[in-house]
PDB file of N, CA, C and O in Angstrom:
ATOM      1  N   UNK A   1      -6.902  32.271 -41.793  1.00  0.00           N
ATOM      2  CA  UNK A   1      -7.915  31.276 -42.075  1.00  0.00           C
ATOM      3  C   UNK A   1      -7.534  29.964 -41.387  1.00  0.00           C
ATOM      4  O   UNK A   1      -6.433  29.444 -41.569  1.00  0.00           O
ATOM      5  N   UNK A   2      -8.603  29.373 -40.480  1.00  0.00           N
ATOM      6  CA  UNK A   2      -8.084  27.711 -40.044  1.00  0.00           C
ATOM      7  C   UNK A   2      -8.322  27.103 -41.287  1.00  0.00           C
ATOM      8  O   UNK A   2      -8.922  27.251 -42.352  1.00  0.00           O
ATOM      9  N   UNK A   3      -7.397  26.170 -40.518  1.00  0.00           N
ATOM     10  CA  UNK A   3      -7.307  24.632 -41.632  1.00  0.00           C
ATOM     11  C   UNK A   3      -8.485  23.795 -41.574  1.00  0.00           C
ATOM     12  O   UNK A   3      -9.218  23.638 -40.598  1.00  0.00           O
ATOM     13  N   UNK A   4      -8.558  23.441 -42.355  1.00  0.00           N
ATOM     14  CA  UNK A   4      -9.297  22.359 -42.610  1.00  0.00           C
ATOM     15  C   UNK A   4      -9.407  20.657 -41.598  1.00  0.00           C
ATOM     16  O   UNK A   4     -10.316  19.830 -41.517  1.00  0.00           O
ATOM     17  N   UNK A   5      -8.107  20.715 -41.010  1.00  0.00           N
ATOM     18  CA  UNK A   5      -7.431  19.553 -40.447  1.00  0.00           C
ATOM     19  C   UNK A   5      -6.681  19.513 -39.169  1.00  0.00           C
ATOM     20  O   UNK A   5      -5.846  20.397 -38.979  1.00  0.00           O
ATOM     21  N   UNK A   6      -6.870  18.601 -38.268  1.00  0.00           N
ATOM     22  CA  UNK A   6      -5.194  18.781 -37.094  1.00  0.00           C
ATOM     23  C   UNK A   6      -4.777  17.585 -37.162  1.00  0.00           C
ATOM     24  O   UNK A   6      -5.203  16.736 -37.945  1.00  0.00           O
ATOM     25  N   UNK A   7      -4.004  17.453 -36.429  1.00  0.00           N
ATOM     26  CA  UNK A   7      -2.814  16.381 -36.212  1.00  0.00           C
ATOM     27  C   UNK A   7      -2.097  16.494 -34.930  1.00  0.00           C
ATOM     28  O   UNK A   7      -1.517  17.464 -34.443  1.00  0.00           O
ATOM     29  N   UNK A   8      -2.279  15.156 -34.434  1.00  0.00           N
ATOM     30  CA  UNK A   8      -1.439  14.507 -33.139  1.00  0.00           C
ATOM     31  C   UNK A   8      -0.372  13.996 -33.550  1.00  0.00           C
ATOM     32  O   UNK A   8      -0.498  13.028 -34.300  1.00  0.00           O
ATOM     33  N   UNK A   9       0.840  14.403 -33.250  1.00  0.00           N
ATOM     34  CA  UNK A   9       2.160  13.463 -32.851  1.00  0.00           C
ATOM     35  C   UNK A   9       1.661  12.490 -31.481  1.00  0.00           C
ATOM     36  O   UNK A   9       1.474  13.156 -30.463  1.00  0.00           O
ATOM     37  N   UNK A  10       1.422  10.941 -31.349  1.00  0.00           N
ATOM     38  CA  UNK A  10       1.368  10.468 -30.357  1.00  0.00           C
ATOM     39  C   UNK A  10       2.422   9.523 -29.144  1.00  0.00           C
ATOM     40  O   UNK A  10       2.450   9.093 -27.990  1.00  0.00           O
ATOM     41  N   UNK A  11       3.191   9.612 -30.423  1.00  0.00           N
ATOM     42  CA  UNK A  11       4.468   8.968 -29.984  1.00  0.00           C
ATOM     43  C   UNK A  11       5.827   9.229 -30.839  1.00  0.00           C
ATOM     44  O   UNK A  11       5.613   9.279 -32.050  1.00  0.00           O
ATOM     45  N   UNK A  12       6.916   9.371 -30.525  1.00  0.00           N
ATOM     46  CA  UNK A  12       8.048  10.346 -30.968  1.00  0.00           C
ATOM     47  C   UNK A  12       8.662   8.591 -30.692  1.00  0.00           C
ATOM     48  O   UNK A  12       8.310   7.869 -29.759  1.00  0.00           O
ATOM     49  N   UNK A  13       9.580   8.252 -31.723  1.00  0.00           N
ATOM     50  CA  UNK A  13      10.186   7.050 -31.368  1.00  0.00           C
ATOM     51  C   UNK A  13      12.104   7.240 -31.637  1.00  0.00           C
ATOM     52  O   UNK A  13      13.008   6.413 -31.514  1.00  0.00           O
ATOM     53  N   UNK A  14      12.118   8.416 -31.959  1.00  0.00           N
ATOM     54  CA  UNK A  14      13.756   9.101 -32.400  1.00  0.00           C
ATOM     55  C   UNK A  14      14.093  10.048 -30.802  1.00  0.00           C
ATOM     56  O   UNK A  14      15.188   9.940 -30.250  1.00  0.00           O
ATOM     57  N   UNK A  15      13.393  10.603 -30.446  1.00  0.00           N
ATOM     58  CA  UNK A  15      13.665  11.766 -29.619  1.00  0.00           C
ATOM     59  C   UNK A  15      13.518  11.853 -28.115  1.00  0.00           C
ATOM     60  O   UNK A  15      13.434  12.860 -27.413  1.00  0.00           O
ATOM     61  N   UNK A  16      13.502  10.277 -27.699  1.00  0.00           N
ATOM     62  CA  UNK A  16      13.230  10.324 -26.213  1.00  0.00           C
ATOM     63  C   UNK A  16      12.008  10.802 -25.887  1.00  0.00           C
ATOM     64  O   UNK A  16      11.824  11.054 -24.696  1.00  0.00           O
ATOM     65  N   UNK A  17      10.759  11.065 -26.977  1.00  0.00           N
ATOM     66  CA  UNK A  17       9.544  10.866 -27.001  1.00  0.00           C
ATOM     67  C   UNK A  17       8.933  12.415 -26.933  1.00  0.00           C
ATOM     68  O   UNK A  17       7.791  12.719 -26.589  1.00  0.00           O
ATOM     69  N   UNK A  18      10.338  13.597 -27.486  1.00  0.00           N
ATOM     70  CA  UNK A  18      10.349  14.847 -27.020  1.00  0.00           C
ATOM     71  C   UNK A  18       9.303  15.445 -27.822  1.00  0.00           C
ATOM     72  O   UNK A  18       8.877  16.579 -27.603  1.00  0.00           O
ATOM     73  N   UNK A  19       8.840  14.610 -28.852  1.00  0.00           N
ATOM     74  CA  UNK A  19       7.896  15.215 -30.096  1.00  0.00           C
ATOM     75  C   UNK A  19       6.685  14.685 -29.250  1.00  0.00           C
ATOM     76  O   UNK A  19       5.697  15.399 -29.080  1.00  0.00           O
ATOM     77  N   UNK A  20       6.747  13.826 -28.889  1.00  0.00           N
ATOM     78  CA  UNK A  20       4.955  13.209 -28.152  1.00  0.00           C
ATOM     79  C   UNK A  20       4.337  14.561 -27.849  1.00  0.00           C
ATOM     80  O   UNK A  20       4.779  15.484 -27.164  1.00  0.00           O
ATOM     81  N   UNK A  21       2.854  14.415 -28.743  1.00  0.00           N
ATOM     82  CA  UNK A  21       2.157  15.527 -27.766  1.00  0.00           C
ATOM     83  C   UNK A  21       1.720  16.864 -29.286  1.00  0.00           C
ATOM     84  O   UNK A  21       0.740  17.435 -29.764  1.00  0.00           O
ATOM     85  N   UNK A  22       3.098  16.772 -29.470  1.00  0.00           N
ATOM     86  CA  UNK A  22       3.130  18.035 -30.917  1.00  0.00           C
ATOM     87  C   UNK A  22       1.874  17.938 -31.843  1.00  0.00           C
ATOM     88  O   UNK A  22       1.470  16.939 -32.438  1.00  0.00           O
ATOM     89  N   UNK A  23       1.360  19.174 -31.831  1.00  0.00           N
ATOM     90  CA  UNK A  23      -0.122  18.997 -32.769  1.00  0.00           C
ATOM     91  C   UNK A  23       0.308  20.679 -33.890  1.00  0.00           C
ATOM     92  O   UNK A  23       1.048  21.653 -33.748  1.00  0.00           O
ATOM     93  N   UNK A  24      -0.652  20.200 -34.917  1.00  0.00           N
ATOM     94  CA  UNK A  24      -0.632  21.223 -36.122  1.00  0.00           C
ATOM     95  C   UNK A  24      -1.949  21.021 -36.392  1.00  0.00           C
ATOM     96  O   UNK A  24      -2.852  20.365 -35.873  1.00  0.00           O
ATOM     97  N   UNK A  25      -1.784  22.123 -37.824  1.00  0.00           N
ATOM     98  CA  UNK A  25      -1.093  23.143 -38.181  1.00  0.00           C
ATOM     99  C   UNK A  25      -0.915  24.317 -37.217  1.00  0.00           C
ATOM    100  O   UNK A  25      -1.640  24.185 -36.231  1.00  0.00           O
ATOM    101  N   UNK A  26      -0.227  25.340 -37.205  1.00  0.00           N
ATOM    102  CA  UNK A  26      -0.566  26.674 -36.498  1.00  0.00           C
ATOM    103  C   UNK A  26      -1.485  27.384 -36.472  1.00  0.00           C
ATOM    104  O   UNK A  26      -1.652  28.263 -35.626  1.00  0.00           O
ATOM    105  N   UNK A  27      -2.480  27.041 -37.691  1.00  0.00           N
ATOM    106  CA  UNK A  27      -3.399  27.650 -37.939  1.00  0.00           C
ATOM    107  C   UNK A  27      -4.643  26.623 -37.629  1.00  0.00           C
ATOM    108  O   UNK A  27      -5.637  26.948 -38.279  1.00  0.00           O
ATOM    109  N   UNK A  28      -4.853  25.418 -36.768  1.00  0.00           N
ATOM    110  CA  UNK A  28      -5.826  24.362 -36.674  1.00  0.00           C
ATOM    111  C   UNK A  28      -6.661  25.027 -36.268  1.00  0.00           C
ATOM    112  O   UNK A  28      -6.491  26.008 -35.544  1.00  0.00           O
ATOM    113  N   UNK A  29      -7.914  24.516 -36.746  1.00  0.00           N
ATOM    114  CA  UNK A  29      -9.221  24.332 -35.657  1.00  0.00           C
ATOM    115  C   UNK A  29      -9.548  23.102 -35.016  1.00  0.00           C
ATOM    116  O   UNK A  29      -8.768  22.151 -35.059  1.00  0.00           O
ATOM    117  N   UNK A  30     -10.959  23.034 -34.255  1.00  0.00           N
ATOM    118  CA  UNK A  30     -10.563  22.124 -33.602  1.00  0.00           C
ATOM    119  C   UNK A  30     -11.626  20.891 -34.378  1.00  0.00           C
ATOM    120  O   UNK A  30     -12.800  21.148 -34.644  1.00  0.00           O
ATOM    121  N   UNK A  31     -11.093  19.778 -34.621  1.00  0.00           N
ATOM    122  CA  UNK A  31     -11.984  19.009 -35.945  1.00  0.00           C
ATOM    123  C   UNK A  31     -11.900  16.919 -34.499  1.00  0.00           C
ATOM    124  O   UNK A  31     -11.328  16.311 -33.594  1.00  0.00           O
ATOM    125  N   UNK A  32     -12.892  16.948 -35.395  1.00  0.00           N
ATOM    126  CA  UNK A  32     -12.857  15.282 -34.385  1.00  0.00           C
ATOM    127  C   UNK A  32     -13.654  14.589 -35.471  1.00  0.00           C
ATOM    128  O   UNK A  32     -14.121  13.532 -35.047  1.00  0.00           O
ATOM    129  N   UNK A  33     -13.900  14.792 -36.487  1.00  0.00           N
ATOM    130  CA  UNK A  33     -14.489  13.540 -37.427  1.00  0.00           C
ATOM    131  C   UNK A  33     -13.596  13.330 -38.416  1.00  0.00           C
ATOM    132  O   UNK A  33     -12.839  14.198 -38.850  1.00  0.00           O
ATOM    133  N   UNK A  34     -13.674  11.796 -38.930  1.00  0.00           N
ATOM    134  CA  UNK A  34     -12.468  11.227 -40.147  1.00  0.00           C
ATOM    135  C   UNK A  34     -11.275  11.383 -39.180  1.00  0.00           C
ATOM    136  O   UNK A  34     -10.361  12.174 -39.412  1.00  0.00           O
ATOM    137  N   UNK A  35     -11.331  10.461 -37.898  1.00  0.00           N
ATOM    138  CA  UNK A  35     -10.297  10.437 -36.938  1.00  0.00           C
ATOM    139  C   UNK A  35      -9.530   9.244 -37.853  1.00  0.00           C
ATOM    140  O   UNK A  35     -10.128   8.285 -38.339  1.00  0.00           O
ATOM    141  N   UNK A  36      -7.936   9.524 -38.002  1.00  0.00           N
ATOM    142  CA  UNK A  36      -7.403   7.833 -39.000  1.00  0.00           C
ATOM    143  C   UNK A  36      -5.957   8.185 -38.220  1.00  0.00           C
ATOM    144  O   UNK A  36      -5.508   9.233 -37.753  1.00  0.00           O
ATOM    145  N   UNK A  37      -5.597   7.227 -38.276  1.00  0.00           N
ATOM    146  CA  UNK A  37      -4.165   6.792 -37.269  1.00  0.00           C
ATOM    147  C   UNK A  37      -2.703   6.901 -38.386  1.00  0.00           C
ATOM    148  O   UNK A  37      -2.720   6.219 -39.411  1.00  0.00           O
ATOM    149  N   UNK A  38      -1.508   7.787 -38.080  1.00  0.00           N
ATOM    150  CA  UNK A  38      -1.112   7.595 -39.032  1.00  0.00           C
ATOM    151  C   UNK A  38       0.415   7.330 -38.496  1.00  0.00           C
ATOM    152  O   UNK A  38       0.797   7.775 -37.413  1.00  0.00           O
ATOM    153  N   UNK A  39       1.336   6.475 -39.464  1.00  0.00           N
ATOM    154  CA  UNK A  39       2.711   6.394 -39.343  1.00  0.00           C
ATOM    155  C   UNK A  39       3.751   7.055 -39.926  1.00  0.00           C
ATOM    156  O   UNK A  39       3.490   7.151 -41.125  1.00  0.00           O
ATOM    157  N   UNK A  40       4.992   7.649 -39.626  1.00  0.00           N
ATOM    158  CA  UNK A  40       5.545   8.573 -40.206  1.00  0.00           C
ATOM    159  C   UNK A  40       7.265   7.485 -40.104  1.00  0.00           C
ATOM    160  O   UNK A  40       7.690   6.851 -39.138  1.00  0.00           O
ATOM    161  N   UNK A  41       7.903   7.656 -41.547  1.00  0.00           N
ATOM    162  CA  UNK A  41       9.117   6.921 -41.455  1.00  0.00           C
ATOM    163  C   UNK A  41       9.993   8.058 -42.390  1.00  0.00           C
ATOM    164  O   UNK A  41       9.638   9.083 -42.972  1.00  0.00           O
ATOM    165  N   UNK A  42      11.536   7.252 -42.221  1.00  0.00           N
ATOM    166  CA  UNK A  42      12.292   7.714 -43.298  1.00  0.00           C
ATOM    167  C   UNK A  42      12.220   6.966 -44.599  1.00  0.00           C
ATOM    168  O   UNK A  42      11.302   6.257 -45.011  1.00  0.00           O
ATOM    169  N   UNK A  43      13.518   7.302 -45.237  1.00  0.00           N
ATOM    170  CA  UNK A  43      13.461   6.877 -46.587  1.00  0.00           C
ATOM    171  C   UNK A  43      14.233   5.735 -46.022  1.00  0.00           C
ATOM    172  O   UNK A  43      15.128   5.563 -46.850  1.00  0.00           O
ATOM    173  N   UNK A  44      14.363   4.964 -45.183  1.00  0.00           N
ATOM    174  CA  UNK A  44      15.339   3.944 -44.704  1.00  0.00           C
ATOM    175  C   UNK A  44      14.174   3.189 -44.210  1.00  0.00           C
ATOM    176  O   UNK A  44      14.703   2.202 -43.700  1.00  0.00           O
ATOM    177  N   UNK A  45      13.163   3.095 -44.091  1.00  0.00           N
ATOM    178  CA  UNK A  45      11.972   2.472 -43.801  1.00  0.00           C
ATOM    179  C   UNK A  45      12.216   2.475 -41.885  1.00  0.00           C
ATOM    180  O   UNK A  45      11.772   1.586 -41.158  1.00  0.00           O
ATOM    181  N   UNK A  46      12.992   3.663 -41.404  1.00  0.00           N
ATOM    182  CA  UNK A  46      12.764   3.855 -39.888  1.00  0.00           C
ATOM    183  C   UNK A  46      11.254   4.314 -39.582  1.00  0.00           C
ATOM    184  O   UNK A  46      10.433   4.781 -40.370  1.00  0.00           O
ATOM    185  N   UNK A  47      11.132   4.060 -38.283  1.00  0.00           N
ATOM    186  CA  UNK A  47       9.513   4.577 -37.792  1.00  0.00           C
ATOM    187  C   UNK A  47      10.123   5.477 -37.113  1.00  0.00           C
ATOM    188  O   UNK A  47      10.966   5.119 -36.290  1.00  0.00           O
ATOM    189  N   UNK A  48       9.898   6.538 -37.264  1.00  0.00           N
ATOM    190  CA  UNK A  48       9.532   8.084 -36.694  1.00  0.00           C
ATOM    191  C   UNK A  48       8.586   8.141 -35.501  1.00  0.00           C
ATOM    192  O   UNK A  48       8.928   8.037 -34.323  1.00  0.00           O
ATOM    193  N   UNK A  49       7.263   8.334 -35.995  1.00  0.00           N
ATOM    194  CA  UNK A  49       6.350   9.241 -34.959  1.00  0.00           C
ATOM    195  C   UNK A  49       5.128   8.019 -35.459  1.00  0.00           C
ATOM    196  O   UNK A  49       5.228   7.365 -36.497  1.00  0.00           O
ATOM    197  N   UNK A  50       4.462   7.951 -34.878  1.00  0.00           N
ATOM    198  CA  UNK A  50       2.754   8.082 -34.770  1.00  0.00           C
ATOM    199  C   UNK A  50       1.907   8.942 -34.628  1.00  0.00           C
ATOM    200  O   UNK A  50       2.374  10.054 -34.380  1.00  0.00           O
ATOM    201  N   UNK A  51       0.517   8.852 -34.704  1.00  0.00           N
ATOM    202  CA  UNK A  51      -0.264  10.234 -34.536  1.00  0.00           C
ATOM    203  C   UNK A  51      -1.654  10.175 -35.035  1.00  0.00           C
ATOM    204  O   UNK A  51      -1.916   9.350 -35.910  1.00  0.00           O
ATOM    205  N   UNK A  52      -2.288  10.715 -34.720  1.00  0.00           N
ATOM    206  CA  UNK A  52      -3.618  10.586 -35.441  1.00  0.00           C
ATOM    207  C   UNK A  52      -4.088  11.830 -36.213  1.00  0.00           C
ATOM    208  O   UNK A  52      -3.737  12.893 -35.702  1.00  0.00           O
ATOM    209  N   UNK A  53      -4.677  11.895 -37.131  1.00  0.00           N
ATOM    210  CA  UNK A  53      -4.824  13.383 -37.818  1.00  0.00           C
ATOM    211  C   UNK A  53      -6.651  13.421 -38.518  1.00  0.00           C
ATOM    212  O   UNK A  53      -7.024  12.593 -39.350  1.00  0.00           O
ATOM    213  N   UNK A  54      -7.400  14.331 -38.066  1.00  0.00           N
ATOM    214  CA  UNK A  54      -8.735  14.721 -37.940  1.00  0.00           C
ATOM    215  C   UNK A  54      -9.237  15.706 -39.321  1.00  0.00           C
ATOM    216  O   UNK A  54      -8.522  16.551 -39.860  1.00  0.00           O
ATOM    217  N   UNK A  55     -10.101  15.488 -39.567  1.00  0.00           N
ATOM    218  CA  UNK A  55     -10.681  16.625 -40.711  1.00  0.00           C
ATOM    219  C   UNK A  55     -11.295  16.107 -42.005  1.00  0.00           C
ATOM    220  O   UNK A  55     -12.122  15.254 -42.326  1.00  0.00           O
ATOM    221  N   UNK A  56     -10.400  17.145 -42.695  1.00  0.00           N
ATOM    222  CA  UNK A  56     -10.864  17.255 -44.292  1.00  0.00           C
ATOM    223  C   UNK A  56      -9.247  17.014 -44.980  1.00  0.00           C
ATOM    224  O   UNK A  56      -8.662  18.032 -45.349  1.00  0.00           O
ATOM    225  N   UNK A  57      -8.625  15.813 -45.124  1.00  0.00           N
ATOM    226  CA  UNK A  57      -7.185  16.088 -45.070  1.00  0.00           C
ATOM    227  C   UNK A  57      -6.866  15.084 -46.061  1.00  0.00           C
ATOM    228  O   UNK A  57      -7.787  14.272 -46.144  1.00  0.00           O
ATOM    229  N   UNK A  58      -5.743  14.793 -46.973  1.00  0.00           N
ATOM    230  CA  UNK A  58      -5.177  13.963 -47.923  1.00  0.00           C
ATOM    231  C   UNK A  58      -4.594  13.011 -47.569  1.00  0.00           C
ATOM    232  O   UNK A  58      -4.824  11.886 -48.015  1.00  0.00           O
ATOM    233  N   UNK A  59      -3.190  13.438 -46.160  1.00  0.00           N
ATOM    234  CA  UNK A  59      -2.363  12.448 -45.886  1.00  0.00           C
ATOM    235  C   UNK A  59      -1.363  12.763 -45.490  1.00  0.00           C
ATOM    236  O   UNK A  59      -0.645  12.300 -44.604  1.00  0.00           O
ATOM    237  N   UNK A  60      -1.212  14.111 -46.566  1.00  0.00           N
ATOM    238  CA  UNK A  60       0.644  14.163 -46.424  1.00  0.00           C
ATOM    239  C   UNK A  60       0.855  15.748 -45.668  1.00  0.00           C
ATOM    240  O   UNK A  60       1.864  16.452 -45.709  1.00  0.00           O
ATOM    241  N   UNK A  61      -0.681  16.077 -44.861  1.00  0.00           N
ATOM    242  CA  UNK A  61      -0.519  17.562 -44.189  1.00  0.00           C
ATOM    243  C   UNK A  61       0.336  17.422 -43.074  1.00  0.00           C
ATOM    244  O   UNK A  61       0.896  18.514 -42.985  1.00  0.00           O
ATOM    245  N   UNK A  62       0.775  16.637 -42.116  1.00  0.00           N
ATOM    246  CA  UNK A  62       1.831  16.257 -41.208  1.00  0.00           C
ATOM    247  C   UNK A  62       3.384  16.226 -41.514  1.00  0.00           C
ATOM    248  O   UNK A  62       4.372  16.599 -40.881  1.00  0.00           O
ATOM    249  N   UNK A  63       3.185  15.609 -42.786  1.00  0.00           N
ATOM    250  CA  UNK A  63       4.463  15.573 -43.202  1.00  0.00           C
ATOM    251  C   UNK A  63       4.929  17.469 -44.323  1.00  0.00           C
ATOM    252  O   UNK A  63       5.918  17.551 -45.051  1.00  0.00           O
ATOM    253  N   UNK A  64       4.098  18.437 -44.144  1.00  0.00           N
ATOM    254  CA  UNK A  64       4.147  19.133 -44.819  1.00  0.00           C
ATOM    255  C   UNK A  64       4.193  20.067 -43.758  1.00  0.00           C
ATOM    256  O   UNK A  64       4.820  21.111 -43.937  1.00  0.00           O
ATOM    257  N   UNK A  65       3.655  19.864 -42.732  1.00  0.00           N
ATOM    258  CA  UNK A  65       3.748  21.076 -41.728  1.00  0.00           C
ATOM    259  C   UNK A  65       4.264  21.035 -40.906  1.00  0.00           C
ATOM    260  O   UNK A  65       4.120  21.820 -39.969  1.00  0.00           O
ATOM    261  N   UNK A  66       5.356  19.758 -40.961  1.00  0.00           N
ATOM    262  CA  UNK A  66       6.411  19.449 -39.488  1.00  0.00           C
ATOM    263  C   UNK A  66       7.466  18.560 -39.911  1.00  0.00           C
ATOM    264  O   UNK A  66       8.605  18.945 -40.175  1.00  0.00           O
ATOM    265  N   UNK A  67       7.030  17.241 -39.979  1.00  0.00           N
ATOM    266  CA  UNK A  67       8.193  16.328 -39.824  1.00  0.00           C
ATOM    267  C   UNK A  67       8.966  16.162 -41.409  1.00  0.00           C
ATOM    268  O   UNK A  67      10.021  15.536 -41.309  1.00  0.00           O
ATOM    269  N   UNK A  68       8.695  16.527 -42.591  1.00  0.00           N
ATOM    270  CA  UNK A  68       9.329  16.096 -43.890  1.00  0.00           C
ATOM    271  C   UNK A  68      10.780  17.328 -43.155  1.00  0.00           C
ATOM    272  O   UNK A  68      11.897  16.950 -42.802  1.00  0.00           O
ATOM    273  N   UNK A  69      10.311  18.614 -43.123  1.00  0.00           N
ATOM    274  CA  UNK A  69      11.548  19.318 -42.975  1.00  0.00           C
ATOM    275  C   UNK A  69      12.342  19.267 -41.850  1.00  0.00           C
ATOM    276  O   UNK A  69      13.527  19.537 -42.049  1.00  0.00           O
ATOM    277  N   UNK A  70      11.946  18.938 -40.481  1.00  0.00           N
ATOM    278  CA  UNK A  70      12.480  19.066 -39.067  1.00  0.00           C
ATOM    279  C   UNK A  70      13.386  17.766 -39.156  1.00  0.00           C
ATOM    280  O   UNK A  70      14.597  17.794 -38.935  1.00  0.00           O
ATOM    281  N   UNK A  71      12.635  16.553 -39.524  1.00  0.00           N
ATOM    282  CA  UNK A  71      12.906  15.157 -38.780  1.00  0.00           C
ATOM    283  C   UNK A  71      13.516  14.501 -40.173  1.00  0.00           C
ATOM    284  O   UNK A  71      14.295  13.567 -39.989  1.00  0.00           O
ATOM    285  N   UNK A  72      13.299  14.813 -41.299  1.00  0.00           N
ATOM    286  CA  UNK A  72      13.493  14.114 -42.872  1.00  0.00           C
ATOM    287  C   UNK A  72      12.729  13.006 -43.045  1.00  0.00           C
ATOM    288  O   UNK A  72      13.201  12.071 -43.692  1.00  0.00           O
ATOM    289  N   UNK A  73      11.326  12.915 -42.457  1.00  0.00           N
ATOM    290  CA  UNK A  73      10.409  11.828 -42.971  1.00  0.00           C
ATOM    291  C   UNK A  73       9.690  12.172 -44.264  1.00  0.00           C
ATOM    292  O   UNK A  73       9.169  13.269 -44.462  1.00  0.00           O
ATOM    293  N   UNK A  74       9.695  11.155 -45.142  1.00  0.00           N
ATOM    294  CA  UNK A  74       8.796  10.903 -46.773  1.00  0.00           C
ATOM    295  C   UNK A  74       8.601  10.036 -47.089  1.00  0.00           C
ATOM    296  O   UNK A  74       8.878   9.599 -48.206  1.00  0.00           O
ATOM    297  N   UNK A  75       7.779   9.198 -45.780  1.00  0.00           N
ATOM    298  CA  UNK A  75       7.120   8.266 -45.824  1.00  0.00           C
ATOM    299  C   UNK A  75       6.156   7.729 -45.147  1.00  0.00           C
ATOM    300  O   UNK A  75       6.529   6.905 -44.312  1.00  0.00           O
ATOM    301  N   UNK A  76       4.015   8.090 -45.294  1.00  0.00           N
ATOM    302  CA  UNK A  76       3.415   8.029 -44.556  1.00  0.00           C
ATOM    303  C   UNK A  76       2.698   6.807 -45.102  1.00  0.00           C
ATOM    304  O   UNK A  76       2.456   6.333 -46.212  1.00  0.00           O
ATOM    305  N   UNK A  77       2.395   6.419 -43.456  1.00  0.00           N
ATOM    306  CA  UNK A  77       0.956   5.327 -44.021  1.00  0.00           C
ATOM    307  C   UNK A  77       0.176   5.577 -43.215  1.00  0.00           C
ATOM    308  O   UNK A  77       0.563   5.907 -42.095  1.00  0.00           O
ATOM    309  N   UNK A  78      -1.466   5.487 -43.584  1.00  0.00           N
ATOM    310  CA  UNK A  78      -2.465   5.673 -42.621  1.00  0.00           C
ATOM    311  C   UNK A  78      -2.839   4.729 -42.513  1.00  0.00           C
ATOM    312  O   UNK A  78      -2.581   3.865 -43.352  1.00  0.00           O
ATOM    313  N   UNK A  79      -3.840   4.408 -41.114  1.00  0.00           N
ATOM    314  CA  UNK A  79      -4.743   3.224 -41.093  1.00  0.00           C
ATOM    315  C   UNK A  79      -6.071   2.963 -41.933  1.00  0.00           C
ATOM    316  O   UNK A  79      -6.998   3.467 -41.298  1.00  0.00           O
ATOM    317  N   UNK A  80      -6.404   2.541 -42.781  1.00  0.00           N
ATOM    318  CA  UNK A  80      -7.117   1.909 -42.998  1.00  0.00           C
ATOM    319  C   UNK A  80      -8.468   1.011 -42.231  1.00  0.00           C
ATOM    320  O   UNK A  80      -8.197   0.085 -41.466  1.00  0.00           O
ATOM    321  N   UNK A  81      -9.871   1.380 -42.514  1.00  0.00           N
ATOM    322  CA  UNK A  81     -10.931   1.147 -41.892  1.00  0.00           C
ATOM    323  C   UNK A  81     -10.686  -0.872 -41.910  1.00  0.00           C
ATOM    324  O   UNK A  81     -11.743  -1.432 -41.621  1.00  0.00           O
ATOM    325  N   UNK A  82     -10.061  -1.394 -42.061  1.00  0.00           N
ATOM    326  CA  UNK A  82     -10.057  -2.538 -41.838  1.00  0.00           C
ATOM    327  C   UNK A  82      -8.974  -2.693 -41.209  1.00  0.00           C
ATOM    328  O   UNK A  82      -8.708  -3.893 -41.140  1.00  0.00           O
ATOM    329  N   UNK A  83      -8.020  -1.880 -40.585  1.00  0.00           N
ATOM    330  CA  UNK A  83      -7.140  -1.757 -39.905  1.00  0.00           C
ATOM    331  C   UNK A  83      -5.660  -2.039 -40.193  1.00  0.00           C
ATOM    332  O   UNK A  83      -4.789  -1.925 -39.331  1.00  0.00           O
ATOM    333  N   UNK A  84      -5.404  -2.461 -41.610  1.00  0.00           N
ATOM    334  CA  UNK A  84      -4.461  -2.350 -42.435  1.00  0.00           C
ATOM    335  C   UNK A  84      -4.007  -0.884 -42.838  1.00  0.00           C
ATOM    336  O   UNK A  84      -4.763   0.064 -43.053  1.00  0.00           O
ATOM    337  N   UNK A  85      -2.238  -0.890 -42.913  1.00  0.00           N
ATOM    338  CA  UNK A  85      -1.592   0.537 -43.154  1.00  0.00           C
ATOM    339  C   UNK A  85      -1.302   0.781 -43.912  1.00  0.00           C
ATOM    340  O   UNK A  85      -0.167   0.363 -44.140  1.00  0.00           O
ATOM    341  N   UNK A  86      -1.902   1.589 -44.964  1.00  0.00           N
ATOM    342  CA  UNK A  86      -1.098   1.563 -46.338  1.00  0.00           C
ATOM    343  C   UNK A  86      -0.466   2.796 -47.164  1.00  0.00           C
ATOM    344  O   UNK A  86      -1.103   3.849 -47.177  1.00  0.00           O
ATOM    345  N   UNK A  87       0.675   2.716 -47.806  1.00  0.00           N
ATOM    346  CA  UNK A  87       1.702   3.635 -47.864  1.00  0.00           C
ATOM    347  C   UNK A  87       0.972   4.754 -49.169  1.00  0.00           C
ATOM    348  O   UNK A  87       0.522   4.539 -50.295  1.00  0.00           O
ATOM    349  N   UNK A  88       1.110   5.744 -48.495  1.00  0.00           N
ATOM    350  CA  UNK A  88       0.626   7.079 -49.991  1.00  0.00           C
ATOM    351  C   UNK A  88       1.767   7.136 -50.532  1.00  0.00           C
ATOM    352  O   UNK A  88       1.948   7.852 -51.516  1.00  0.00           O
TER     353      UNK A  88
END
């Protein structure tokens, strides 16, 4: 079954930028509405990745299908329609 959702890694800021590019789930389709910009950190308030993520989605499907276990991020914020980022 596809997902509901995808997700862009747009910028890798740990890895010499080796994550840039990385999209999910394995199971995506291909979705382009409720486009929202999102930030990915540690528990040390480092910035990780950027990315944008498309669909029918909560927040924390990026951090559930890649970076919480690979990279140890558990900490997202999305953009906000007034262009403020705010932490789930």
């Amino acid at each position: 079954m596809a997902s509901t959702y995808n997700w862009t890694i747009t910028r890798d800021y740990i890895g010499n930028g080796a994550e840039t590019g990385l999209t999910g789930p394995r199971n995506k389709s291909r979705h382009t509405a409720n486009e929202t910009e999102f930030r990915m950190y540690d528990d040390d308030g480092e910035l990780y990745y950027t990315g944008k993520i498309w669909g029918d989605f909560n927040g924390f499907e990026q951090l559930d299908d890649y970076v919480m276990p690979s990279a140890g991020c558990n900490i997202i914020r999305l953009r906000d329609p007034d262009g403020t980022f705010r932490t789930l």
